[in-house]
C-alpha positions in Angstrom: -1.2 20.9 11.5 0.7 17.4 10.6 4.2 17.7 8.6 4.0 17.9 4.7 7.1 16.1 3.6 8.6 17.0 0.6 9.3 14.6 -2.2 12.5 14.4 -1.1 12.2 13.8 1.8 9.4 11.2 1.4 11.4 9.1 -1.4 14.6 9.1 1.6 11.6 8.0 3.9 10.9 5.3 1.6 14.2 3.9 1.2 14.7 3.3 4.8 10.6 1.9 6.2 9.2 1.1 2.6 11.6 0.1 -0.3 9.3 -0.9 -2.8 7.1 2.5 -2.3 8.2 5.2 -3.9 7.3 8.8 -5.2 5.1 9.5 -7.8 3.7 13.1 -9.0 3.9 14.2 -4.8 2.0 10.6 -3.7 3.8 8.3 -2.4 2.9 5.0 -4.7 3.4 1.2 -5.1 2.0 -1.2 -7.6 1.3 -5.0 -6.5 1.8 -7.9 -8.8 -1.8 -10.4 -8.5 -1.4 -12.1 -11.3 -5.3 -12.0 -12.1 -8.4 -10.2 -11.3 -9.7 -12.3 -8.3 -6.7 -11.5 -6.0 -6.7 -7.9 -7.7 -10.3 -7.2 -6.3 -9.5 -9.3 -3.1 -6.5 -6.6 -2.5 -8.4 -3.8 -3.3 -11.3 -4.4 -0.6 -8.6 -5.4 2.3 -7.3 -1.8 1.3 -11.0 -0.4 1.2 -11.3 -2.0 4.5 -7.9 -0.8 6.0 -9.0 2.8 4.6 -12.1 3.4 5.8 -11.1 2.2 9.7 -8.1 4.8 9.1 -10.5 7.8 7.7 -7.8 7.9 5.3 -8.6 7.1 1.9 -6.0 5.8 -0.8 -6.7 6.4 -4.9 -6.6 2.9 -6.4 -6.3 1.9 -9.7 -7.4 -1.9 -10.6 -6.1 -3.8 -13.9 -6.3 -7.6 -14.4 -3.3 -8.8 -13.1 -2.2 -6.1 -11.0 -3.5 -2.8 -8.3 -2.0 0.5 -7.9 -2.1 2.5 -4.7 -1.2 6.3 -4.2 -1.6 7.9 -1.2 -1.6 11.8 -0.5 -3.4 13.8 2.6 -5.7 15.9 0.4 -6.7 18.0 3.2 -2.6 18.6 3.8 -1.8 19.1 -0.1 1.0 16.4 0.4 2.6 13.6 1.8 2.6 13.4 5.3 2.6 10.7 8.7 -0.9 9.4 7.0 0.0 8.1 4.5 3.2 6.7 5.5 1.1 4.5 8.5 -1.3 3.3 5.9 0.9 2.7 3.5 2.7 0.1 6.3 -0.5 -1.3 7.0 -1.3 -1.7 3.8 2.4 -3.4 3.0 2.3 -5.5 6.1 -1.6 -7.1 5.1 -1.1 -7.7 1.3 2.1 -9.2 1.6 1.9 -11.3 5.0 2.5 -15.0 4.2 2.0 -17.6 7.0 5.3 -18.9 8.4 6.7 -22.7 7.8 5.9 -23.2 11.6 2.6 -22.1 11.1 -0.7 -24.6 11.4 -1.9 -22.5 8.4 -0.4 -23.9 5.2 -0.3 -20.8 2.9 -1.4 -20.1 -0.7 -0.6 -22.6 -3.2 -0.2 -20.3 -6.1 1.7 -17.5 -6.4 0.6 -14.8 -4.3 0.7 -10.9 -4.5 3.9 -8.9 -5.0 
């Protein structure tokens, strides 16, 4: 049986690995910044994508300019090693950003945050 964390515990997680997660109602939650709906339904499917390789399945909630994500193991009741490795994966691929160095030039516009 994996480790439930308690909110406590998960929020001093947090602080350490993921400092703009936090927690939220025993979910572990983050809100990104798209500035409009294109990159908010672009986000959302790299997250469907992410979740459904994973099993693990995250609740989102889309608005215009911005997506929520919380994340709980259902099956668990809580918060547990689950959702903290999606979480990462799902922090590492909405906010990578090519390099300077890189022959991939980057979005123009502002991108999520």
């Amino acid at each position: 049986m994996p480790r439930v964390y308690s909110p406590e515990e998960a929020a001093d997680y947090l602080k350490q690995h993921l400092p703009t997660w936090h927690v939220e109602e025993n979910h572990i939650t983050r809100t990104y910044t798209t500035g409009d709906w294109r990159l908010t339904l672009l986000a959302a499917g790299a997250i469907a994508f992410l979740a459904e390789a994973a099993f693990h399945h995250p609740d989102l909630t889309l608005e215009y300019p911005r997506l929520h994500v919380r994340l709980q193991t259902h099956d668990d009741g809580g918060i547990t090693d689950k959702d903290f490795e999606l979480a990462r994966r799902i922090e590492a691929l909405l906010t990578w950003q090519p390099a300077e160095s890189d022959a991939l030039e980057g979005y123009p516009d502002q991108w999520i945050r």
